[in-house]
C-alpha positions as CSV (number, residue, x, y, z in Angstrom):
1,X,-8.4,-8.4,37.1
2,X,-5.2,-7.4,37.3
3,X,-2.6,-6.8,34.6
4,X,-0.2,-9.8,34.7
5,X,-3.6,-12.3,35.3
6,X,-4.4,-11.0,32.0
7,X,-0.9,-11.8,31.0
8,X,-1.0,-15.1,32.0
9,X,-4.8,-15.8,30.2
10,X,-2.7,-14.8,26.7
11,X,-0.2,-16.2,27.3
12,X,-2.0,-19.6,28.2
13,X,-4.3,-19.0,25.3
14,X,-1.9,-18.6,22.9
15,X,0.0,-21.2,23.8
16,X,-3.2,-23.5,23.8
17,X,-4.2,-22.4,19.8
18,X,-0.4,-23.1,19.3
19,X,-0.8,-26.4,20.3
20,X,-4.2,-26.7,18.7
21,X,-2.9,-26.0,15.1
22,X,0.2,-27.9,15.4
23,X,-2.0,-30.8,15.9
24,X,-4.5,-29.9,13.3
25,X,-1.1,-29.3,11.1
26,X,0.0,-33.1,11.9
27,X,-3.0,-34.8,11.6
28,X,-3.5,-33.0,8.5
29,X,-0.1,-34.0,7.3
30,X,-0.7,-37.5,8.5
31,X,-3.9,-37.2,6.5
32,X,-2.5,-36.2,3.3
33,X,0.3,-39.2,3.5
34,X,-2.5,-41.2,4.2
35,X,-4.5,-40.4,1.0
36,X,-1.2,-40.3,-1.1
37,X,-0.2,-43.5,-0.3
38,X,-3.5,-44.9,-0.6
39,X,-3.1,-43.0,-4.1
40,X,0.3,-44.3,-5.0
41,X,-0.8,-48.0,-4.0
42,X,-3.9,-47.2,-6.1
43,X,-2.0,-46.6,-8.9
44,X,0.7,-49.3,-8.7
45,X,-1.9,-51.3,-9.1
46,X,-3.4,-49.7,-12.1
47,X,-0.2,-48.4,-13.8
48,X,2.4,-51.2,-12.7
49,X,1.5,-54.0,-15.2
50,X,3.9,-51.9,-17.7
51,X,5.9,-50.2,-15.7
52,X,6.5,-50.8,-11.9
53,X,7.8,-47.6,-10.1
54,X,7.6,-46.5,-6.3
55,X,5.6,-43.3,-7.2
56,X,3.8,-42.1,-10.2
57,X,2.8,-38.4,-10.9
58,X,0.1,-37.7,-13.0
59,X,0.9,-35.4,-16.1
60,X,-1.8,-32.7,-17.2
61,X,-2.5,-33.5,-21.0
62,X,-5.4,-30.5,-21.7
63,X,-2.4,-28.2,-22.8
64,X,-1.7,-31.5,-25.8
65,X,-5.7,-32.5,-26.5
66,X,-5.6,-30.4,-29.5
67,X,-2.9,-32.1,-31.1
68,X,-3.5,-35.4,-29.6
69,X,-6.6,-36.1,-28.8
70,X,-6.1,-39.6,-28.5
71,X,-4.6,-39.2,-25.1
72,X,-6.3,-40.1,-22.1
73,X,-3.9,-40.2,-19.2
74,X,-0.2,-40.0,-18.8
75,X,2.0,-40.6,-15.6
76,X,5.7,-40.0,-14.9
77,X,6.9,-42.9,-12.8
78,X,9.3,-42.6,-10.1
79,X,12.0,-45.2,-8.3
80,X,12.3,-44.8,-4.2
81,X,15.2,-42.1,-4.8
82,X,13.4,-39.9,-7.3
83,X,14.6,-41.3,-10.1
84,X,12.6,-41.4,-13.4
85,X,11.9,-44.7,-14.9
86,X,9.7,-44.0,-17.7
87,X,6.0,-42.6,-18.8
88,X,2.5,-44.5,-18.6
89,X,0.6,-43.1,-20.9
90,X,-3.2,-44.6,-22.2
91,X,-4.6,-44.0,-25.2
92,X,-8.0,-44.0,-26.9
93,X,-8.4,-44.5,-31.2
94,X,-11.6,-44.8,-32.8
95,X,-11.9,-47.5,-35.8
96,X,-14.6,-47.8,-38.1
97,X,-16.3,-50.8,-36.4
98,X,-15.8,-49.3,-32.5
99,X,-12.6,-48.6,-30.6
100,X,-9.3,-49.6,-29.2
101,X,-7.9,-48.4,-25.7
102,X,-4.1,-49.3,-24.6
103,X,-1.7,-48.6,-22.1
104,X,1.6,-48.5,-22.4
105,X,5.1,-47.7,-21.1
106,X,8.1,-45.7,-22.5
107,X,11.7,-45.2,-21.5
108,X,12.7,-41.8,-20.5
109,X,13.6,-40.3,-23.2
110,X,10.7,-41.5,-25.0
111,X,12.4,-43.2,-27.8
112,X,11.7,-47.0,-26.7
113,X,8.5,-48.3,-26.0
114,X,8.7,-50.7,-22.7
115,X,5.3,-52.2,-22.7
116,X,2.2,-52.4,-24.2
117,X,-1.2,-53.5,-23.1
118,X,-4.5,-53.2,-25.7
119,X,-7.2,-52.8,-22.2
120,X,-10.3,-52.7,-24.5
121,X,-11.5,-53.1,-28.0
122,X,-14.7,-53.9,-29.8
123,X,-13.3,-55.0,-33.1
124,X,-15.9,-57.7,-34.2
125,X,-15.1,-61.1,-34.4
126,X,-11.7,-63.2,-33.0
127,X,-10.2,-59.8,-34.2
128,X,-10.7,-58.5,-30.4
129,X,-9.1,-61.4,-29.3
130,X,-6.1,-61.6,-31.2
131,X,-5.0,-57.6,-31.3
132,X,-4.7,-58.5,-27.1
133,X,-3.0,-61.7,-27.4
134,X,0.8,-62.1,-26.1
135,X,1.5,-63.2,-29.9
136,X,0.9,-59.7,-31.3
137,X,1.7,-57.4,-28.6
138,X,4.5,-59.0,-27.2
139,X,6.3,-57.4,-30.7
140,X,6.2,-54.2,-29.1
141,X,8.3,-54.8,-26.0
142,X,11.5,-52.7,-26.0
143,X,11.0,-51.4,-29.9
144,X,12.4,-48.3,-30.9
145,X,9.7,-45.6,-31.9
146,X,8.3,-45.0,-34.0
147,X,7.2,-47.9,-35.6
148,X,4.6,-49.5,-38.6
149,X,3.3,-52.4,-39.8
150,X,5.6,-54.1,-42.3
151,X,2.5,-54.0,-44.9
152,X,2.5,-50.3,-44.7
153,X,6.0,-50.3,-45.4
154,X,6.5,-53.2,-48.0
155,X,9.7,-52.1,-49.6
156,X,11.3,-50.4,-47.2
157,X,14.7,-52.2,-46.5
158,X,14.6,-56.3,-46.1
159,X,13.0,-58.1,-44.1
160,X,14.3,-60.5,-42.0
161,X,12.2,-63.5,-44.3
162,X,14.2,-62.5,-47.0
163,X,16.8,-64.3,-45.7
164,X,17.1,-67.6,-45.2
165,X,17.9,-69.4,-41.6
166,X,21.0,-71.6,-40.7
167,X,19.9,-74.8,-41.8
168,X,20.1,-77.2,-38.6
169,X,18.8,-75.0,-35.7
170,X,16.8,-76.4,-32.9
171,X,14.2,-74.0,-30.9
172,X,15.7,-73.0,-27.7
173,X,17.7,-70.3,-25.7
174,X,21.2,-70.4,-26.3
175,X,24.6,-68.7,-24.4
176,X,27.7,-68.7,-25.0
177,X,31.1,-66.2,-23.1
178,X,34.2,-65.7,-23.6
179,X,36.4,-67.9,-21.0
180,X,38.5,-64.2,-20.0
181,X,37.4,-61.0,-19.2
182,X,39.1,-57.5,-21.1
183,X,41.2,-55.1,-19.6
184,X,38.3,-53.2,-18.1
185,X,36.8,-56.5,-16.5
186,X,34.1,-57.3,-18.9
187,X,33.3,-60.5,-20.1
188,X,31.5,-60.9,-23.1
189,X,28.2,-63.1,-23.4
190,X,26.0,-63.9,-26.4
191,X,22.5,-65.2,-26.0
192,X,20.5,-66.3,-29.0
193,X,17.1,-67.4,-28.9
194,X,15.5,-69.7,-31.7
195,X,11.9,-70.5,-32.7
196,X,10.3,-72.1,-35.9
197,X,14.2,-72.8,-36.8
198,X,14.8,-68.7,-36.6
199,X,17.0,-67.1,-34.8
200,X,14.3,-64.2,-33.0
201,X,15.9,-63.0,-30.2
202,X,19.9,-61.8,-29.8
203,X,21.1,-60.2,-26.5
204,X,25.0,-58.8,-26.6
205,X,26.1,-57.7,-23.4
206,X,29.2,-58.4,-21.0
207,X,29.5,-59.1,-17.4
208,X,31.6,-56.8,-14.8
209,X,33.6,-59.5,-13.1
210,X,34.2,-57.1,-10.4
211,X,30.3,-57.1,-9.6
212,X,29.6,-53.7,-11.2
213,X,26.9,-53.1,-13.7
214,X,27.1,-55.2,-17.4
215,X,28.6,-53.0,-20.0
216,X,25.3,-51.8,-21.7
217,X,23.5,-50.3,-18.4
218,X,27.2,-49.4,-17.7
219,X,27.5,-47.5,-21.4
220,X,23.9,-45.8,-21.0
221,X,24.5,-44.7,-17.5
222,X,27.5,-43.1,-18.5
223,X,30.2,-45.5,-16.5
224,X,31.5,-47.2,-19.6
225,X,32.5,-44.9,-22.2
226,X,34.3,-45.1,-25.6
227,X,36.9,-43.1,-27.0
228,X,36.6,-40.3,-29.3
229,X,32.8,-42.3,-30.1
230,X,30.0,-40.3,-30.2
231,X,27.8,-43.9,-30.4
232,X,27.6,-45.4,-27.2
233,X,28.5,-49.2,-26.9
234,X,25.0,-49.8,-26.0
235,X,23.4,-48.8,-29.1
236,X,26.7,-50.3,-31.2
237,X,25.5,-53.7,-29.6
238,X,21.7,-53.4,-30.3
239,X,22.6,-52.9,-33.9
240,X,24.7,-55.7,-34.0
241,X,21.8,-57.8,-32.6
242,X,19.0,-56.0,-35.0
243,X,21.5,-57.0,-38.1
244,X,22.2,-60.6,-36.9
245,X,18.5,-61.3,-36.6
246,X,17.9,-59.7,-40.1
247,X,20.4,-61.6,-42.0
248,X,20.6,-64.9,-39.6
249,X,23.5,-65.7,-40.6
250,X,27.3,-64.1,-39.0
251,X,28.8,-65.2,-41.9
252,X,26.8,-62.5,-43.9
253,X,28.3,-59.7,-41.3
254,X,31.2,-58.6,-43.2
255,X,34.2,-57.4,-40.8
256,X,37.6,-56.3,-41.7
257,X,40.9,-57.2,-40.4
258,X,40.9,-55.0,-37.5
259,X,37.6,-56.9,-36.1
260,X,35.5,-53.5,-37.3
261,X,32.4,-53.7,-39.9
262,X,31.5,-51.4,-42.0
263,X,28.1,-53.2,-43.0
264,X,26.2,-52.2,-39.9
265,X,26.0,-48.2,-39.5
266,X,27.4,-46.3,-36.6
267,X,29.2,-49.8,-35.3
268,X,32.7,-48.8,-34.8
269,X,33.8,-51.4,-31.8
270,X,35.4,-54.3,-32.5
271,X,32.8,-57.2,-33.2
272,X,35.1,-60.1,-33.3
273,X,33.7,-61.5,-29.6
274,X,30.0,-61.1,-30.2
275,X,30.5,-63.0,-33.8
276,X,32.5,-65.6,-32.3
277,X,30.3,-66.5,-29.3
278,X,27.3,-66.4,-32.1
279,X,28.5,-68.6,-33.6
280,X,29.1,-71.1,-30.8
281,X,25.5,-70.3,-29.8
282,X,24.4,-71.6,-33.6
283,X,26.8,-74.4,-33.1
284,X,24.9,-74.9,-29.7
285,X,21.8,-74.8,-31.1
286,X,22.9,-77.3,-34.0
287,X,23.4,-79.5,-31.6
288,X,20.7,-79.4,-28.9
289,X,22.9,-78.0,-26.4
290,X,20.4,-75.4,-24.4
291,X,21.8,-72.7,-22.0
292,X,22.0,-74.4,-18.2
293,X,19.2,-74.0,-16.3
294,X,19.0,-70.7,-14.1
295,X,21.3,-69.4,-16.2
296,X,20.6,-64.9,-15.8
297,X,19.3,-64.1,-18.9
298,X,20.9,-61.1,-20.4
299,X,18.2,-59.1,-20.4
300,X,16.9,-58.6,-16.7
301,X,12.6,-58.0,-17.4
302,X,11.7,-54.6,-15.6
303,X,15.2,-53.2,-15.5
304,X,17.5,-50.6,-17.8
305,X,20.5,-53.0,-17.8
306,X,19.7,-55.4,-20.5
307,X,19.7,-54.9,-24.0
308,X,16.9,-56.0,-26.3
309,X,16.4,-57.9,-29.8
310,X,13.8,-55.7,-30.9
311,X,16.0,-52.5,-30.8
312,X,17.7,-51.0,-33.2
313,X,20.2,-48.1,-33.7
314,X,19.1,-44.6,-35.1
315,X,19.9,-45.4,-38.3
316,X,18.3,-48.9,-38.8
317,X,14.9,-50.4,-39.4
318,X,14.9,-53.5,-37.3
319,X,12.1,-56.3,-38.1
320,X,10.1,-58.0,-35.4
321,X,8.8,-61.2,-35.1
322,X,6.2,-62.3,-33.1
323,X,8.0,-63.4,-30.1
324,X,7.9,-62.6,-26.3
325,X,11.1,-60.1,-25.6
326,X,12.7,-58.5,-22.5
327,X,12.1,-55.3,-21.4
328,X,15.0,-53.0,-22.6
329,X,16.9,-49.6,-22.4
330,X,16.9,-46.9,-23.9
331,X,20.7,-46.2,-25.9
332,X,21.8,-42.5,-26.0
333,X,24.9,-40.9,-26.7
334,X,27.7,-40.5,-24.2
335,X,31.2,-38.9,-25.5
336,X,34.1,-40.6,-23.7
337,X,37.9,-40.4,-23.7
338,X,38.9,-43.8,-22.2
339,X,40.5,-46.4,-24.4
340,X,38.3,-49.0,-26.4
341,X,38.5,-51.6,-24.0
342,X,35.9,-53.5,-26.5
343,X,38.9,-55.4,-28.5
344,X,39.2,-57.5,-25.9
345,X,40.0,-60.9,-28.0
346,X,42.9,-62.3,-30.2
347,X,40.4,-64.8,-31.6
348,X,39.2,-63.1,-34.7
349,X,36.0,-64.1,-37.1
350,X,36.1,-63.2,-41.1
351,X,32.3,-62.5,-42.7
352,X,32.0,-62.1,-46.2
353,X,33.7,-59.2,-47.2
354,X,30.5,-58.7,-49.7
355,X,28.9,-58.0,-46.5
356,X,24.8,-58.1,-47.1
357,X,23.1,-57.3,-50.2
358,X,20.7,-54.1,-50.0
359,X,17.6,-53.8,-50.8
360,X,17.3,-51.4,-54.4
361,X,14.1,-52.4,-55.2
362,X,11.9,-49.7,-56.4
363,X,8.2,-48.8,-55.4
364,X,5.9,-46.4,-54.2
365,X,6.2,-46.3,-50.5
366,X,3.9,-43.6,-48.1
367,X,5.6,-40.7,-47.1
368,X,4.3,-40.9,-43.6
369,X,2.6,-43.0,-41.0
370,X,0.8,-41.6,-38.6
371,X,2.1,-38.0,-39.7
372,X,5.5,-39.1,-38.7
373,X,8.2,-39.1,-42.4
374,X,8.1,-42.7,-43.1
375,X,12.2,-42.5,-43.4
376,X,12.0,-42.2,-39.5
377,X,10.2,-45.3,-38.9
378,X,12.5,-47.5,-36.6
379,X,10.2,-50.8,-36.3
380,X,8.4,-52.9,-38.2
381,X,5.3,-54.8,-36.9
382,X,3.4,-57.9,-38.4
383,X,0.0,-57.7,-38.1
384,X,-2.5,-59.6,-37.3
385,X,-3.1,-62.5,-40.2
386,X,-6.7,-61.0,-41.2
387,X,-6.9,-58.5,-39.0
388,X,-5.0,-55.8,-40.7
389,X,-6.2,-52.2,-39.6
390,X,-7.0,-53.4,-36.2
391,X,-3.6,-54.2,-36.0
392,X,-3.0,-51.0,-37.7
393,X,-4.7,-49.1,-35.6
394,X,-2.6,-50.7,-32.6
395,X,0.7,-49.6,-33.8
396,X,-1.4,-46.2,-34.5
397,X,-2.1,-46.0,-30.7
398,X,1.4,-46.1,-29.8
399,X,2.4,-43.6,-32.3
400,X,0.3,-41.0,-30.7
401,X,1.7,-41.7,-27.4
402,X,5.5,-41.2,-29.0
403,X,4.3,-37.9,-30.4
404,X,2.5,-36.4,-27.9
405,X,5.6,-37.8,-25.1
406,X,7.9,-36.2,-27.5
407,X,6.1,-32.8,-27.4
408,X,6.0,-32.8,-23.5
409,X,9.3,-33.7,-23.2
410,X,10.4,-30.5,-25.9
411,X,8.2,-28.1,-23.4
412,X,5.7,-27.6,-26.3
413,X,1.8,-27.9,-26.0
């Protein structure tokens, strides 16, 4: 055999195991996208009743199982361009008659709950039933965390029982906006919803004429900002709704000349359109006059550009009732330097200077829930008529999940 034969048996050899494990590196590839999507689509299915994503990524919770051992699984999710939309996270409590499992969903910061789904339970009786009912868990939609049964927290601030409705309402959704846009192009919109003669459900928000995002999802992505404000609108206007739903009545909003209130902390925008276009909802609902039909609701279920009833800003305890909300956002601070284009009205509405009466009562309240200070507690719960520390142990559940997201998120285990 001569010398370039044996060349040419290399190089044909080589070039033969070249080809070989470039196809054995493509069909492997082609295998693994294979088995990931069959993964992803797997758990889409399992994961995207409380939060739909494009891609989930499963976090490791053994470094957390000695602080939380409560935690079963927990999932990043993913849009199609990377972008995170929240945490999946499932939970396992034990009660003294068997156990409760739930899955839920939180924004990604961790500070609002999304969704909530109790899987499993073997509480005895109808009390199975009615922890997993729509009634009860559709309180936890879009809540800030943490959060505790009002029973566990009798005296701390009012509830929104204490005060009385407008007299007149009819049940119903109910919209009203301002006939001209502001200097930036917003137009403000008020949706109130009633039930049982309540008002239960307030959405604040504005519409970008010029087809851009609404003013919250504007304000939390960073787009809309306020000047020398370390509060983002967002979060200004999720108080504003939290405070209206407490007291029920804009009258009992105190604002001053300027179309500023100093009765709802940390609100420093002018108020005057979302008190006169709640008004005209009332007014609305006095008179059986319902939003039209196919009218977009304010709040958008599934997506961070709608603001929620059920949130409330740091400062606040908000009080749910049992009613089905919208999926929210999350509010975070954003320091701006553009101009307050939030006085965007001439029209001006005058609350009671008095503004609301406090709570001073007295009492011994817990000093924590769930080892969380009770002073932090952002939302109240009602429970489950006769079916207390199931209902207990629900809110527990989600607890967990807030502390143990909040650890992950900090880098601790």
């Amino acid at each position: 055999m001569t010398r370039a034969v044996f060349r040419k048996m290399i190089a044909r050899a080589l070039t033969l195991l070249l080809v070989t494990l470039a196809f054995l590196f493509l069909m492997n590839m082609v295998t693994n996208q294979r088995l990931e999507s069959e993964k992803q689509a797997g758990l889409r299915s399992t994961l995207g009743d409380v939060l739909s994503a494009d891609r989930y990524s499963q976090i490791s919770v053994a470094p957390y199982l000695e602080k939380n051992p409560s935690i079963q699984t927990a999932y990043s999710a993913f849009d199609s361009q990377g972008k995170i939309l929240g945490y999946v996270i499932e939970v396992k409590d034990e009660t003294e008659t068997g156990e409760i499992i739930a899955k839920m969903s939180f924004s990604p910061d961790g500070g609002t709950l999304i969704y909530l789904r109790v899987l499993d339970s073997t509480e005895p009786g109808n009390e199975d039933k009615e922890i997993r009912s729509l009634d009860f868990t559709s309180q936890f939609e879009g809540i800030r965390m943490p959060a505790a049964l009002i029973a566990d927290l009798p005296e701390q601030n009012l509830t929104s029982n204490e005060y009385p409705p407008v007299t007149g309402l009819t049940d119903g959704t109910f919209r009203e906006q301002l006939d001209k846009e502001d200097e930036a192009g917003y137009k403000d919109f008020v949706e109130i919803v009633v039930k049982a003669g309540r008002i239960v459900q307030v959405t604040w928000d504005a519409t970008q004429m010029d087809g851009g995002n609404n003013r919250v999802k504007a304000s939390v992505d960073g787009e809309f900002v306020l000047a020398n404000n370390s509060v983002i609108w967002a979060e200004q206007a999720y108080a504003m709704q939290n405070r209206l739903i407490e007291v029920q009545d804009p009258a009992k909003i105190a604002i001053k000349s300027d179309g500023t209130t100093e009765v709802v902390p940390d609100v420093t925008v002018s108020v005057n359109a979302f008190l006169k276009l709640a008004n005209k909802c009332i007014e609305d609902s006095k008179n059986g006059i319902p939003a039209p039909s196919g009218t977009p609701s304010g709040t958008p279920s599934g997506t961070p550009s709608g603001s929620t009833p059920a949130e409330a800003s740091t400062d606040e305890t908000s009080t749910v009732q049992p009613t089905t909300a919208t999926t929210g956002t999350t509010a975070e601070s954003v320091a701006g330097t553009a101009a307050d284009p939030t006085k965007e009205t001439t029209d001006s509405y005058s609350g009671s200077e008095d503004g609301v009466v406090q709570n001073n009562q007295g009492g011994a309240l817990p000093d924590t829930i769930d080892g969380l200070p009770a002073s932090e507690i952002k939302t109240k719960i009602n429970e489950v008529p006769g079916a207390r520390q199931s209902s207990r142990i629900v809110v527990s559940t989600v607890n967990q999940a807030y502390i143990f997201l909040q650890e992950y998120l900090e880098g601790g285990a």
